[in-house]
KOLDOZA-835375 format. One record per atom (N, C-alpha, C): x, y, z. Coordinates in steps of 0.2 Angstrom, whole numbers, padded with zeros to 4 digits, always signed. Example, Ala and Ser with C-alpha at 12.3 -4.5 7.8 and 13.67 -1.06 7.14 Angstrom:
% KOLDOZA-835375
+0066-0028+0039;+0062-0022+0039;+0066-0016+0039;+0064-0011+0035;+0068-0005+0036;+0064+0000+0039;
% end
This chain:
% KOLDOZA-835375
+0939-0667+0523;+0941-0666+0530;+0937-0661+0534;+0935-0656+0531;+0931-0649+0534;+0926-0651+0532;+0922-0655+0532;+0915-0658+0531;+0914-0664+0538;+0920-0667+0542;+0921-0671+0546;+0921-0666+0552;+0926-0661+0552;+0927-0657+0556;+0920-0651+0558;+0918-0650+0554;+0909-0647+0554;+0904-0652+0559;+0903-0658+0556;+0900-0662+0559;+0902-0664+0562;+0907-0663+0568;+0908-0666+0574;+0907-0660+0577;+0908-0656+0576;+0905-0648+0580;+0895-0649+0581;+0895-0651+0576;+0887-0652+0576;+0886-0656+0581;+0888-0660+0580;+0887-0668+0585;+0886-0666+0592;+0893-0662+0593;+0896-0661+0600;+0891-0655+0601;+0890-0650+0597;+0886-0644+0599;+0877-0648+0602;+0875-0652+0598;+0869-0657+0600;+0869-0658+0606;+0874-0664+0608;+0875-0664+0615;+0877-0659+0623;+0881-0654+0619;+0878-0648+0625;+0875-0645+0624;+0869-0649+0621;+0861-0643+0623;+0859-0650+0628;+0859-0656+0626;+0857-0661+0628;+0861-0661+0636;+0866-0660+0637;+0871-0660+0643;+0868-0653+0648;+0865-0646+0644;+0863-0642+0649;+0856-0645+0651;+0851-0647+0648;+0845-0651+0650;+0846-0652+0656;+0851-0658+0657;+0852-0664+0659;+0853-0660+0668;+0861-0655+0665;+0862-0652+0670;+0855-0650+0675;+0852-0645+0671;+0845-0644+0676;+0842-0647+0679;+0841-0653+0676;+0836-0658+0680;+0840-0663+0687;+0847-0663+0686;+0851-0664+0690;+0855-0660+0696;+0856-0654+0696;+0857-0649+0698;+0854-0645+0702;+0848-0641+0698;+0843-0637+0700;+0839-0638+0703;+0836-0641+0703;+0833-0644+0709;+0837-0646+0718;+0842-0648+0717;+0846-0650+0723;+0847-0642+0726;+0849-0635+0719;+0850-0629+0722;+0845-0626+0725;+0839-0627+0722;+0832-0626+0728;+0828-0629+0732;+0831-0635+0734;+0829-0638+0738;+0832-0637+0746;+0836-0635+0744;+0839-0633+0756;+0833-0629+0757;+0831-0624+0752;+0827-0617+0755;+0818-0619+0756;+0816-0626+0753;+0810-0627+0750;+0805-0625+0757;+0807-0627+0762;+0803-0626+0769;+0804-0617+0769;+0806-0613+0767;+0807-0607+0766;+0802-0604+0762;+0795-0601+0763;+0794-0596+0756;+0795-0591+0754;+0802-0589+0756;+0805-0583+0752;+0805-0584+0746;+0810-0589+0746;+0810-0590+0737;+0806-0594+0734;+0801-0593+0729;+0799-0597+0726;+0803-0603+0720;+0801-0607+0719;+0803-0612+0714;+0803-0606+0708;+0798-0604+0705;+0797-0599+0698;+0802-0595+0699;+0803-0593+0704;+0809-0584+0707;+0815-0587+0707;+0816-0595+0709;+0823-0595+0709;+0825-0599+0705;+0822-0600+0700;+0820-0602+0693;+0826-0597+0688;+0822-0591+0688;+0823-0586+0685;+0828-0582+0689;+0831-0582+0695;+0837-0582+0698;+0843-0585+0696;+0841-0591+0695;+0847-0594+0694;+0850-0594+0686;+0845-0593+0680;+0845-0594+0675;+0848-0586+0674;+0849-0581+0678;+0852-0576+0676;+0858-0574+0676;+0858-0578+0683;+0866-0579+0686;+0870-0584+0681;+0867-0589+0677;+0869-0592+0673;+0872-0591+0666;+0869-0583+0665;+0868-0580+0659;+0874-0574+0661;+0873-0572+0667;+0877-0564+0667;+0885-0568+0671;+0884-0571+0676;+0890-0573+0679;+0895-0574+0675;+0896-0578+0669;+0902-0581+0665;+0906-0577+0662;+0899-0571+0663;+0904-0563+0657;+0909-0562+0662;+0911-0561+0669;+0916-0560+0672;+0920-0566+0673;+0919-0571+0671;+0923-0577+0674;+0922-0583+0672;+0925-0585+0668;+0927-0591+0666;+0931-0598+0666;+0935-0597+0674;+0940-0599+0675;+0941-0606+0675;+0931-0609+0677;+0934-0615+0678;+0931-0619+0671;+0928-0615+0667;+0926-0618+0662;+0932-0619+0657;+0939-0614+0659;+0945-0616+0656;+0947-0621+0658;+0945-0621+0665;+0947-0630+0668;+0947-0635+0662;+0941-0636+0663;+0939-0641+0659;+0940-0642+0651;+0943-0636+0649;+0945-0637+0642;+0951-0639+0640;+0956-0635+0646;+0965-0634+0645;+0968-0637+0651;+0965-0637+0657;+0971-0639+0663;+0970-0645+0664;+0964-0649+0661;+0963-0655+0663;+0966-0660+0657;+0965-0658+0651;+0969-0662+0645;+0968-0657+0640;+0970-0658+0633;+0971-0655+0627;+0965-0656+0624;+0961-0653+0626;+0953-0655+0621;+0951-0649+0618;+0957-0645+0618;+0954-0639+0611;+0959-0639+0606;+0963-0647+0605;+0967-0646+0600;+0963-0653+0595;+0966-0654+0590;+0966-0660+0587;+0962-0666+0590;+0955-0671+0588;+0953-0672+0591;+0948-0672+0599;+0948-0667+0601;+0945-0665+0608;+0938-0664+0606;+0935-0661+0601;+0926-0662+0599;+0924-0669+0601;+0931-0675+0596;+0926-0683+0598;+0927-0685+0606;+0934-0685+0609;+0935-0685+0614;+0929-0681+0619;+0927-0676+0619;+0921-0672+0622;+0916-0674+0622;+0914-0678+0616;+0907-0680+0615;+0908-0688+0619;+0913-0690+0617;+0912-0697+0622;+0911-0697+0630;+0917-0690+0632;+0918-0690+0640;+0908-0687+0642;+0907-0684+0638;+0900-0682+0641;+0895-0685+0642;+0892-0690+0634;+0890-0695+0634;+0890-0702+0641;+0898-0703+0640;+0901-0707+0646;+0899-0703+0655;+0898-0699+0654;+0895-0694+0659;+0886-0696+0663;+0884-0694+0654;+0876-0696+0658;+0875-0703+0659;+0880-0705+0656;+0877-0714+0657;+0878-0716+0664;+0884-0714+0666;+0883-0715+0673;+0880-0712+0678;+0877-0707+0677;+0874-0703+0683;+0867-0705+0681;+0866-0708+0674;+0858-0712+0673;+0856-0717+0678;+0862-0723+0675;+0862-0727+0680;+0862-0729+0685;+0867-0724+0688;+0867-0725+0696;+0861-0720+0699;+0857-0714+0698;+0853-0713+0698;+0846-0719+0697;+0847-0722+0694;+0840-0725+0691;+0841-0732+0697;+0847-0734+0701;+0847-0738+0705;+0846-0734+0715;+0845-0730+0713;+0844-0727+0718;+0850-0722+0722;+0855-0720+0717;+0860-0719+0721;+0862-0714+0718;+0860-0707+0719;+0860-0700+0715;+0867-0700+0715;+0870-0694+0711;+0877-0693+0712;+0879-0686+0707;+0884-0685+0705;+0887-0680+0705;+0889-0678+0697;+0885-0675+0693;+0887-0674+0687;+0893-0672+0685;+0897-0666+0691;+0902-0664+0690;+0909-0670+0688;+0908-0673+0693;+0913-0677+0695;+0913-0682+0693;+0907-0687+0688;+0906-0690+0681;+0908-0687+0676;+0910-0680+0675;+0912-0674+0668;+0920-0676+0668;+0922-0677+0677;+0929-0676+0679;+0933-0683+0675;+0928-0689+0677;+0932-0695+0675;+0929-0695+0669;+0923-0693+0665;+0923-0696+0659;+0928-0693+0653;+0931-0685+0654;+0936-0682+0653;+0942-0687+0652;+0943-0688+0659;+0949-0691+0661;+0950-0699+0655;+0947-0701+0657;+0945-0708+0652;+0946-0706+0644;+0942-0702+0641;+0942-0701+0633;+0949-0698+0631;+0952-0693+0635;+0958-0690+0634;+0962-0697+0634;+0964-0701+0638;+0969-0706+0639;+0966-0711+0632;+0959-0713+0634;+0957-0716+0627;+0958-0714+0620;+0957-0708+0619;+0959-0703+0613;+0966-0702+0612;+0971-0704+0617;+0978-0701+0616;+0979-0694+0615;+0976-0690+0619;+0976-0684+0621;+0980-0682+0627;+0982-0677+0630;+0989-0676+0633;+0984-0675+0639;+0982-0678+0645;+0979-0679+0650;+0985-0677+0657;+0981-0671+0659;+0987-0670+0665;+0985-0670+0673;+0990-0680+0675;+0987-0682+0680;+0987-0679+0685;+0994-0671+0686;+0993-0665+0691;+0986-0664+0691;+0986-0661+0687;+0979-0657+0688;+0971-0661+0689;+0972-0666+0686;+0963-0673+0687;+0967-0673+0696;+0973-0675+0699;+0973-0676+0705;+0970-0669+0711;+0972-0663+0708;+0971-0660+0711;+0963-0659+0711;+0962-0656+0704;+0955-0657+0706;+0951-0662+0710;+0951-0666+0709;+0948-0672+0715;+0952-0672+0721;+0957-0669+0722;+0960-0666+0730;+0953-0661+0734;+0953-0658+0727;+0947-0651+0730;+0941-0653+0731;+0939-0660+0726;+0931-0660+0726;+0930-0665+0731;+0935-0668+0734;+0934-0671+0740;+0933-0667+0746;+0936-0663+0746;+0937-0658+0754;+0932-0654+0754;+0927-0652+0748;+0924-0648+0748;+0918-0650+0750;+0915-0655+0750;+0909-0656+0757;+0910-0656+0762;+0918-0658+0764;+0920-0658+0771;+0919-0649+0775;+0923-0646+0769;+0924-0640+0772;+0916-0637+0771;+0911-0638+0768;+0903-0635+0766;+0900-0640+0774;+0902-0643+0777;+0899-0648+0783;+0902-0641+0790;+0907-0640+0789;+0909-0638+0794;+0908-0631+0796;+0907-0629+0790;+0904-0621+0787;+0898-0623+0789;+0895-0625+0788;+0887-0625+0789;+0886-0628+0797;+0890-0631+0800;+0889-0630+0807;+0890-0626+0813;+0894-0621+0808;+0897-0614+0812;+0890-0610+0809;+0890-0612+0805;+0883-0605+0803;+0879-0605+0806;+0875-0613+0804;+0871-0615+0810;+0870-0614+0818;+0875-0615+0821;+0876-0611+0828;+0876-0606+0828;+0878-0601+0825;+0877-0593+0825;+0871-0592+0824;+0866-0594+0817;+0858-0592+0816;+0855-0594+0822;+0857-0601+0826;+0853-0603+0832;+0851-0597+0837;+0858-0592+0838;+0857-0591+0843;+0857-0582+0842;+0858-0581+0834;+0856-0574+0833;+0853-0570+0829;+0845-0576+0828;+0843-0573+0822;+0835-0578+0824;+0828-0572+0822;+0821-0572+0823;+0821-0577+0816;+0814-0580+0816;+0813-0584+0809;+0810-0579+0805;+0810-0572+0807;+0809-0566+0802;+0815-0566+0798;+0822-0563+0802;+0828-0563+0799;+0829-0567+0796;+0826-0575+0797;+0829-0580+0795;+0828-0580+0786;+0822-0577+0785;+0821-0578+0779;+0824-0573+0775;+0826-0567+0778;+0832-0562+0775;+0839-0566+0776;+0841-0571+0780;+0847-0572+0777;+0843-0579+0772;+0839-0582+0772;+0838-0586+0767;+0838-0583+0759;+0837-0576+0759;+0837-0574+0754;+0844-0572+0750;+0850-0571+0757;+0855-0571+0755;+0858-0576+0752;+0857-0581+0755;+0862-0589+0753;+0858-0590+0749;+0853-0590+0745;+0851-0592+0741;+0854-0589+0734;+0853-0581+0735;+0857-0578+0730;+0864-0581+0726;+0868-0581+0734;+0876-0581+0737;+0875-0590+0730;+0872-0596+0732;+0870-0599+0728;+0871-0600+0719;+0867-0594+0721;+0867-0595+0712;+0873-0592+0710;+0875-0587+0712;+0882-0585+0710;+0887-0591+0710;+0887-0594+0715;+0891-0600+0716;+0893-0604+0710;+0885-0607+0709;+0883-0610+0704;+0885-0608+0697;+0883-0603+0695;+0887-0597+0689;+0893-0599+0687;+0897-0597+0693;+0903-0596+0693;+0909-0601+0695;+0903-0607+0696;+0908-0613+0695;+0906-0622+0691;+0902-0623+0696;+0898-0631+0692;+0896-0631+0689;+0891-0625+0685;+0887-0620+0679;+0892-0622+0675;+0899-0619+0675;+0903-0620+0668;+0905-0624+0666;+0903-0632+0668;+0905-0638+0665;+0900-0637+0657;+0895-0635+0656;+0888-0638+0652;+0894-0629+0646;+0897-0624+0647;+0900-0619+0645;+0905-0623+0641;+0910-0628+0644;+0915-0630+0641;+0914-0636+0636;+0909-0636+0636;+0907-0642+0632;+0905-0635+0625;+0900-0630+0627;+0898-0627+0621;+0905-0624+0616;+0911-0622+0621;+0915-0618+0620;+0919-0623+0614;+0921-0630+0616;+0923-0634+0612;+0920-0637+0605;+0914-0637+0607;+0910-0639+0600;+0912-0631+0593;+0910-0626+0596;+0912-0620+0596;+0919-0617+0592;+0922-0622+0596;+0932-0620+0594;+0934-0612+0597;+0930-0611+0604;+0931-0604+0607;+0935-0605+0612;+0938-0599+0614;+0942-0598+0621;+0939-0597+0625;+0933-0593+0624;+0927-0590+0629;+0921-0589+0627;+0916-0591+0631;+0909-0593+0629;+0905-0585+0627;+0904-0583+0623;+0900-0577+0622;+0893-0576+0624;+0892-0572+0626;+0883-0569+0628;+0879-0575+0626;+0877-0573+0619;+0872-0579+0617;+0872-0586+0618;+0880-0590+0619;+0882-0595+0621;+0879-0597+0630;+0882-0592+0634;+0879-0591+0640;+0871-0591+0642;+0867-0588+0638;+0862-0587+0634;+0857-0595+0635;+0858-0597+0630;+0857-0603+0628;+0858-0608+0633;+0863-0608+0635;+0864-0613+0642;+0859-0613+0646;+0858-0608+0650;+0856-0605+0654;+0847-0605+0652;+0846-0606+0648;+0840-0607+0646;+0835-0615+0647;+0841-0617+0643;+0842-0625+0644;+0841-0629+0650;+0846-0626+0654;+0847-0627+0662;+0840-0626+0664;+0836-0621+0662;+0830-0617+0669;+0824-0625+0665;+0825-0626+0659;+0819-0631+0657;+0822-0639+0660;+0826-0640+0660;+0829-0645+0666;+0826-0647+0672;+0829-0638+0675;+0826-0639+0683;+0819-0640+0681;+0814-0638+0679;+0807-0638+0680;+0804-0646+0679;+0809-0648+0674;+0808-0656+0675;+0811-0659+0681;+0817-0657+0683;+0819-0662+0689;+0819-0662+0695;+0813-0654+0696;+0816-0651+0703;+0812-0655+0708;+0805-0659+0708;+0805-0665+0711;+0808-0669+0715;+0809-0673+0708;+0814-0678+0711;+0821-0676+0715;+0826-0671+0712;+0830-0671+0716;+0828-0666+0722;+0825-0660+0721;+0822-0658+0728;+0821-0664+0734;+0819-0668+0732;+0815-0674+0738;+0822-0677+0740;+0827-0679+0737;+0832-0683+0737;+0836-0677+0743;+0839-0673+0743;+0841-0669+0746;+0839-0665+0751;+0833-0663+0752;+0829-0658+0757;+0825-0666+0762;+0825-0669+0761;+0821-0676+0766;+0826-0682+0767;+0829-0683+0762;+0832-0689+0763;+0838-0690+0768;+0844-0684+0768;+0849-0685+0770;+0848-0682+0778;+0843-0678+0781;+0844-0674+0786;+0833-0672+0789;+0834-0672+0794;+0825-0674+0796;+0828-0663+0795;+0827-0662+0789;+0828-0654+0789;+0823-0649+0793;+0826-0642+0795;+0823-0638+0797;+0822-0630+0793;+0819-0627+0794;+0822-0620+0790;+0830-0618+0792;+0829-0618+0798;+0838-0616+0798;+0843-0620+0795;+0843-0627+0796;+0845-0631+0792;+0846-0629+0783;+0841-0628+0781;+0842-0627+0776;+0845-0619+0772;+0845-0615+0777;+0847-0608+0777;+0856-0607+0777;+0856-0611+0782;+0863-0611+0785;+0868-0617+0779;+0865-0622+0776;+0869-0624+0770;+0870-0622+0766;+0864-0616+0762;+0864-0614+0758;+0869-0609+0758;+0872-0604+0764;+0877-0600+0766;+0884-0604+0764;+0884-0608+0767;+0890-0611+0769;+0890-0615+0761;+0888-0619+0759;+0890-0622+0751;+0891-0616+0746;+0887-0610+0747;+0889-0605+0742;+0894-0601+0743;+0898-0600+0750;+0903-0599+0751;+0910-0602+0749;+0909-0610+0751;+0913-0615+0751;+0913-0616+0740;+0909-0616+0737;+0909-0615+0728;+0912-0610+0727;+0911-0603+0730;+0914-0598+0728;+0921-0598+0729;+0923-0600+0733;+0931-0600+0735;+0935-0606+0730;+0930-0611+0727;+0936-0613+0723;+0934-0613+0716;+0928-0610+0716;+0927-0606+0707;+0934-0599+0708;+0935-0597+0714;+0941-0593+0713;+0948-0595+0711;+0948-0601+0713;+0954-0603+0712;+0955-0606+0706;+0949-0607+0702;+0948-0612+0695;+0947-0619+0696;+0945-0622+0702;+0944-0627+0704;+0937-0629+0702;+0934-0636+0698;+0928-0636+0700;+0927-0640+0704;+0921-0640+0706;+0917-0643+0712;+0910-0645+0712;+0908-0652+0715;+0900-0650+0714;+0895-0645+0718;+0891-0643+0720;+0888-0640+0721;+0883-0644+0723;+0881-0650+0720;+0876-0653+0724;+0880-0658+0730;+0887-0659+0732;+0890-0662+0736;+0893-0659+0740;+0894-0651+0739;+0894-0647+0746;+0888-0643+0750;+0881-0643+0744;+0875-0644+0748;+0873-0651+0754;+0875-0657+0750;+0876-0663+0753;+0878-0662+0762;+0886-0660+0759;+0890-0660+0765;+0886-0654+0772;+0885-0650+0767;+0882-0643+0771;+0876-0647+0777;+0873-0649+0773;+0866-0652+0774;+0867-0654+0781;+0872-0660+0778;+0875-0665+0787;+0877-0661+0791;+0882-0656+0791;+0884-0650+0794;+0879-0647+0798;+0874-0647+0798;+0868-0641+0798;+0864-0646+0802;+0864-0652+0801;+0859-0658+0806;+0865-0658+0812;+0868-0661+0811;+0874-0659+0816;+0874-0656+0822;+0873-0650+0820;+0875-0644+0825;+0869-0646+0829;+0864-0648+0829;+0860-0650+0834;+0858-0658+0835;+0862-0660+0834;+0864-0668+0837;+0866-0671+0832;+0869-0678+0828;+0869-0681+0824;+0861-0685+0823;+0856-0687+0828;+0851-0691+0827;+0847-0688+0820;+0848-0683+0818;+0846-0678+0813;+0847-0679+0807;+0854-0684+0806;+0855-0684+0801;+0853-0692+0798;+0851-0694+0793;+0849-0701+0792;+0855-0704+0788;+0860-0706+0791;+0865-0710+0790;+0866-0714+0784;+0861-0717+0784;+0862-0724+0777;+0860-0721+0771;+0855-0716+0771;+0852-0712+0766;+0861-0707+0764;+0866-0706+0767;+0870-0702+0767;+0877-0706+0764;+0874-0713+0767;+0880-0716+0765;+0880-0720+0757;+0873-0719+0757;+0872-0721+0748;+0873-0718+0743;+0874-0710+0745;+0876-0703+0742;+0885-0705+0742;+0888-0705+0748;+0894-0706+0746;+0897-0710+0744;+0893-0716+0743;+0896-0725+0738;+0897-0723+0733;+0889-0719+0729;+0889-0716+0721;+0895-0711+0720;+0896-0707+0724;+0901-0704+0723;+0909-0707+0722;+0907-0710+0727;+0916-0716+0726;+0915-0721+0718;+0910-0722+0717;+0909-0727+0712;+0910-0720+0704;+0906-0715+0703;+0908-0711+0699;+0913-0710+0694;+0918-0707+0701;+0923-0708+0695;+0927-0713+0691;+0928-0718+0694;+0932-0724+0691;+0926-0727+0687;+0919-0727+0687;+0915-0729+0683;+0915-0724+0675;+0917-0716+0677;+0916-0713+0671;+0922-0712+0665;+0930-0712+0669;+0937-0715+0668;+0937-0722+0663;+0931-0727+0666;+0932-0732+0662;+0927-0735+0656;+0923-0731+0657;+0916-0732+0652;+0921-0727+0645;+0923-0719+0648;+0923-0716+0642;+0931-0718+0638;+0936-0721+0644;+0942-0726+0641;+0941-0729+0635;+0936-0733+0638;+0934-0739+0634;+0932-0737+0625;+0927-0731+0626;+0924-0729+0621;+0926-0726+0616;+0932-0722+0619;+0935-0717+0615;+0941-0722+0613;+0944-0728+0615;+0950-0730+0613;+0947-0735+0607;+0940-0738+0608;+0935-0741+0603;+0934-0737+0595;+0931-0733+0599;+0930-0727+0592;+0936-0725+0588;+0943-0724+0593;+0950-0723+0588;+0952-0727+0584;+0951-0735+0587;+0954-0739+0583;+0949-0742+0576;+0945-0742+0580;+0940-0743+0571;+0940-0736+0567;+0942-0730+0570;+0942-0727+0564;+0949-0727+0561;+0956-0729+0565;+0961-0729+0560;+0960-0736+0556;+0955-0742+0557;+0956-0748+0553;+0952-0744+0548;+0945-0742+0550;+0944-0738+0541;+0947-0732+0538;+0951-0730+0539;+0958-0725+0539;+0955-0719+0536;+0952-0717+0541;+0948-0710+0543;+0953-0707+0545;
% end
């Protein structure tokens, strides 16, 4: 039995090195991409910004990485390493997929349903308060990053030089990565924490992530850069300054609350928000509306993929009576 329970920590610890990669190349990129028409921050600098905020942020707060351990279902008890390892797995498969068909989408919220699925799969005590609530808040949260970015937007318009602009670029970029730290960052935390059998991610844990994550983005920053910064919005520097404020705002406030949220879908909303304020012809609609599909398709895709998987793997392991 403690030769079974070792090697599922292994397993699971495998895959949250493989899950913070992922994160990087999924994420990271989307995080520097508002600023790219900006050269304040460089890609290398904000590389290394964000990989520290990655590393120092969690030492104070941890809140939503408990999320995902304890308010969402029972995965730090009995079972929750195999459940873990399927919801995450059941995670990349769909953000592969639908990435690879053209329709980027939201690792967080493929973590939410594949959770959701492997706990019910698993017979795990899955609490539909809280899977509701969260998806209350990851809904609203591009809404409220759109509308935040169109007030900011109209303020920078009409009180700020393109000198200044790159001192507040330098803010929301920072304001960013703290976001990031301190909220969508600790899904790839929850995963170590479990493998782990920890309550909270220690230094070297943090560490390690954060490491993971910066080799990621180097690989992904491309593609997702391009997806985000050209496709959704004909962008400008202020555009991209002004979402960056507003989505690190809008993350921040509900990494406060222990809510998670994407961060690439209140850049998203931010983005619209910020073409907005100076017409809608700004924004490229269809390009925006194939973002929103992916996201409506995500989570009932990842609910059902990791169901499926985790209710499979149960019952063949009680017929060989593991």
């Amino acid at each position: 039995m403690g030769g079974r329970v070792q090697l599922d920590a292994v397993v699971l610890g495998a895959v949250a090195c493989v899950f913070a990669v992922v994160s990087g190349a999924n994420d990271g990129g989307a995080l520097l991409a508002t600023g790219l028409k900006l050269p304040s921050v460089r890609p290398a600098t904000g590389i290394l910004a964000l990989t520290a905020a990655l590393v120092l942020v969690p030492l104070a707060s941890q809140r939503v990485a408990l999320t995902f351990v304890t308010r969402l279902g029972g995965f730090g008890g009995p079972g929750g390493r195999q459940a873990m390892t399927i919801a995450v797995f059941a995670a990349l498969v769909v953000v592969a997929v639908l990435s690879a068909s053209g329709r980027p989408t939201s690792l967080t919220l493929a973590v939410v349903g594949g959770l959701t699925g492997a706990g019910v799969g698993w017979g795990l005590p899955v609490s539909g308060g809280a899977v509701a609530l969260v998806l209350a808040v990851a809904l609203a949260a591009p809404f409220i990053g759109a509308l935040a970015a169109w007030v900011v937007a109209r303020l920078l318009l009409g009180l700020t030089t393109r000198r200044r602009l790159r001192r507040w670029h330098l803010a929301g970029f920072a304001l960013q990565c703290v976001a990031y730290a301190a909220n969508d960052g600790q899904k790839m935390l929850s995963v170590f924490m479990i493998a782990m059998g920890v309550s909270r991610a220690p230094l070297p844990v943090t560490s390690v992530a954060a490491v993971l994550f910066a080799a990621g983005t180097l690989y992904g920053l491309p593609r997702a850069g391009r997806a985000l910064s050209r496709e959704i919005i004909v962008s400008r520097p202020l555009h991209g300054v002004a979402a960056e404020l507003a989505s690190g705002v809008t993350v921040v406030g509900c990494a406060v609350a222990g809510m998670p949220v994407s961060m690439t879908q209140a850049i998203a909303g931010a983005l619209i928000g910020a073409g907005m304020s100076q017409g809608g012809g700004r924004v490229r609609w269809p390009a925006a509306l194939r973002i929103v599909v992916a996201w409506v398709l995500t989570l009932p895709a990842g609910v059902l993929l990791a169901g499926t998987v985790a209710l499979a793997v149960r019952l063949a392991e009680k017929g060989a009576g593991v």
